[in-house]
N, C-alpha and C positions, 0 to 999 in steps of 0.2 A: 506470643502467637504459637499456636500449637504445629505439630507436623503436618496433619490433617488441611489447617487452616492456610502455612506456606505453601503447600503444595499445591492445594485448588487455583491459586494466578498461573502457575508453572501451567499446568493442566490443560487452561482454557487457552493458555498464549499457543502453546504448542497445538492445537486442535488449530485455533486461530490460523495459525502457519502452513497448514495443508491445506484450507482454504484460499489462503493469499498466491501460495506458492502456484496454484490455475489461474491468477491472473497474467503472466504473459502466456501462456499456450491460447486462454478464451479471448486475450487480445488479439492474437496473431489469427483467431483463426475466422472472429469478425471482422479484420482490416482488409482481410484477403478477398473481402467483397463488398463492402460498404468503405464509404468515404468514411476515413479514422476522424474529421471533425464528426461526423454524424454519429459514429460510433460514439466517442466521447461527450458529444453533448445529450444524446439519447440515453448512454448507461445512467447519468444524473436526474433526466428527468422522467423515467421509469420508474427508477427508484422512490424518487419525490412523491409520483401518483401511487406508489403505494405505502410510502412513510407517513404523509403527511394522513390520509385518513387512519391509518393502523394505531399512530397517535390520538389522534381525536376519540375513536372506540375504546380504546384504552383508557381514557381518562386521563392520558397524560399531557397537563400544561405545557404554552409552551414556557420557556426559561423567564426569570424575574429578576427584577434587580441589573442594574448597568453591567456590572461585572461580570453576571452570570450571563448575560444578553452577548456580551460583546465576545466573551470567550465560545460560546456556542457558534456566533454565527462566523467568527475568525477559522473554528476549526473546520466548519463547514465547508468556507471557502477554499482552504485549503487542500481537504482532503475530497471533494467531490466537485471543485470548481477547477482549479490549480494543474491538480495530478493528472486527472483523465486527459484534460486537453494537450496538455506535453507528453506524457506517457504515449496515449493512443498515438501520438505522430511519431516519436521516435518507434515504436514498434514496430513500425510500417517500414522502416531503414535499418531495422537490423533482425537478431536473430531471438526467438524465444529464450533458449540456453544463454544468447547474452543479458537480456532484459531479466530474464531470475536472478542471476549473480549481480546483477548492480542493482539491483534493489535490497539485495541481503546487505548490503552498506549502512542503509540507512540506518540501523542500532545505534550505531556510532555519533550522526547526528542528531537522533532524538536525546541517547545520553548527554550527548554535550548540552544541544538545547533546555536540558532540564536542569544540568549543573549550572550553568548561564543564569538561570531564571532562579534557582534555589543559590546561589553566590555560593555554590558549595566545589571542593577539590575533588574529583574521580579518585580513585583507590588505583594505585599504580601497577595492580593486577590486573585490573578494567581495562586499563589505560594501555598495557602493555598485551592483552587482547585481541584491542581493539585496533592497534599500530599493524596486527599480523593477519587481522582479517581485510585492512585496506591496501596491504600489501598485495593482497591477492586479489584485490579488485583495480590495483593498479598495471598488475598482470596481465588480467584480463581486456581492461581497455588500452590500453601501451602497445597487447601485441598484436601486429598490421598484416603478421605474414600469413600465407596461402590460406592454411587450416582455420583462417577464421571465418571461411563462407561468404553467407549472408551478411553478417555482421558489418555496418558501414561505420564510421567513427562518428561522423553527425550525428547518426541513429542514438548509438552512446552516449554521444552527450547529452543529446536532448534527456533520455531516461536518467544521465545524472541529474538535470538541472529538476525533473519532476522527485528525483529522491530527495533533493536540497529543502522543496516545497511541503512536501506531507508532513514529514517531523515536526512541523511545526505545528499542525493541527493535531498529532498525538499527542502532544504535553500539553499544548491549550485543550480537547477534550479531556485529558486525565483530571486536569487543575477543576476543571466545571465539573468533574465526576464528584471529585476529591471536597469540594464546595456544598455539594446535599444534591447535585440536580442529577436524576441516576444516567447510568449510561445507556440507558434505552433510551431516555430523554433528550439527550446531546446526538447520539448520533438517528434519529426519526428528523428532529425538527432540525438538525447540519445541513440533513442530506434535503428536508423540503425548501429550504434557504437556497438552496443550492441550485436546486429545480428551480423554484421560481427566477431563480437571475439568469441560468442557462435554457427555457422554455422561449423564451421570446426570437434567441438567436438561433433554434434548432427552429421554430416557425420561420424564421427570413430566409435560413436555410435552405428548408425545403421548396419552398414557393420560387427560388432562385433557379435551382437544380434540380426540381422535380422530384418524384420517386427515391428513395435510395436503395431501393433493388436489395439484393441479397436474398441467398437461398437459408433454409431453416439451420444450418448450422452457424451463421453467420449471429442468424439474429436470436438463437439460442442460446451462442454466447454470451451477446449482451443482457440478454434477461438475467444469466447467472452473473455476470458483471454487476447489475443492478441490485438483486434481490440478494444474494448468497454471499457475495466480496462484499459488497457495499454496506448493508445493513447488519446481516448476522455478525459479520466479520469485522465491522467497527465496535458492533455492541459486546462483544465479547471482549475487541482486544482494550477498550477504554476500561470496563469493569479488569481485565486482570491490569493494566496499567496501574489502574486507583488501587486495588489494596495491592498488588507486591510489590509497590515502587517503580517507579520509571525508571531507575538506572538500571536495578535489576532483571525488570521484564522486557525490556527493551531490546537487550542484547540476544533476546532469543530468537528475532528474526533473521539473525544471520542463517535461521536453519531453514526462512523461507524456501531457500532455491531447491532446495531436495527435492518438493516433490514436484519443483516446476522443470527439473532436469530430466526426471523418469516423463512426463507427460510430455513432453517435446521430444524426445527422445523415439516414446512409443507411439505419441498421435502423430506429430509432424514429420518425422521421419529426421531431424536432425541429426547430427553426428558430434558428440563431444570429440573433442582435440587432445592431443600430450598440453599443452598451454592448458585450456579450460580444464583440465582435470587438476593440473599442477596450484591454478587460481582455485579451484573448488577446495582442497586440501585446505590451503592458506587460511581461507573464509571459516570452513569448521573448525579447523585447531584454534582459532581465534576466538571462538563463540566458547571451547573447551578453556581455555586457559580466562577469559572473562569472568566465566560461571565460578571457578574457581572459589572459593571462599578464603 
């Protein structure tokens, strides 16, 4: 593989990352006015209404073959069925600045999930990484005192249990990439899969509770939750997954939180801590000593 050719996954992942890194700020700042189920079932099936036709104009199938069916719609579930509906709730109980830093976790269990599935050993550089970036994610939810705000420990958990859920739709989309079916293809027809099973219960929803109200920044967010996280942001990070490897590309979301720090920081008005700076540190040296070769 050429420098050229290694670098283009690097590239896309980290572009990736500045995208992802607005999903706790565009969460927080749709929960602040819309019920977080509405939120969360709405970001899915926006997206869906506009995946599933963008596929069909496209000419793009949907996936064939058992394997390739099962893996598509497993990552779907996952990552547009699974995450929003635990994420969007814990967001609501805790802090933006928390919800970035415990999602830059997740590297760690998509690496694992992928050494799992490949019966292969992590490289004790990875390993040893990846030990000092959950250090500092154990930092971060461990500490209870004053300076953590907002932040509730429920809230955190619930966003660990949705980081436990996505990983596992990243490897199951890499594998379907990595198989022939492209990554525009896995995550269009994830995300319609997805809509289709969460449309029926944002219908009973509504019809329940009526209106779900919210002013234009509420529901701006979810549009870019839908349209810009959801689609652009899986189809990019699936294709750099497939060719740069998944143990490799993986570990670079520890640098999600960066830019979800600056934007909570500047839109919401949060206040990083001596704690959350000390766990930030941890998280990046981690991702430094990973990358490592």
């Amino acid at each position: 593989m050429t420098a050229r050719a290694a670098a283009g996954p690097v590239l896309v992942a980290l572009a990736v990352m500045v995208v992802w890194g607005t999903t706790p700020v565009a969460t927080r700042l749709a929960v602040l006015e819309v019920d977080p189920f509405v939120v969360a079932l709405a970001r899915t099936v926006i997206g869906g209404a506009v995946a599933i036709p963008l596929a069909l104009l496209m000419g793009i199938r949907p996936p064939r073959g058992r394997r390739t069916i099962t893996l598509v719609l497993l990552a779907g579930f996952s990552g547009f069925v699974g995450f929003p509906l635990l994420y969007n709730v814990g967001q609501q109980m805790t802090s933006a600045l928390h919800g970035s830093l415990i999602l830059a976790g997740m590297p760690v269990l998509t690496g694992l999930y992928a050494a799992l599935a490949d019966r292969a050993r992590p490289k004790r550089r990875w390993l040893a990484g990846c030990a000092v970036a959950v250090a500092g994610e154990a930092l971060l939810i461990g500490a209870r005192g004053p300076d953590a705000g907002s932040a509730s420990l429920i809230g955190d958990l619930i966003i660990v249990a949705s980081a436990l859920i996505v990983p596992v739709g990243y490897v199951l989309g890499a594998r379907a990439t990595q198989s022939g079916f492209s990554s525009l293809g896995t995550t269009l027809w994830g995300l319609g899969a997805g809509a289709l099973v969460l449309a029926p219960a944002l219908a009973i929803k509504l019809a329940v509770s009526g209106p779900p109200g919210g002013g234009m920044a509420a529901w701006g967010a979810t549009v870019w939750l839908a349209i810009v996280t959801s689609i652009l942001g899986y189809i990019g990070w699936y294709w750099a997954l497939a060719r740069g490897g998944i143990q490799r590309i993986a570990v670079m979301q520890f640098l999600q939180p960066v830019s979800g720090l600056v934007l909570a920081i500047l839109l919401l008005g949060e206040q990083p801590s001596l704690t959350l700076a000390a766990a930030a540190a941890l998280i990046i040296g981690g991702i430094v000593i990973a990358q490592r070769r």
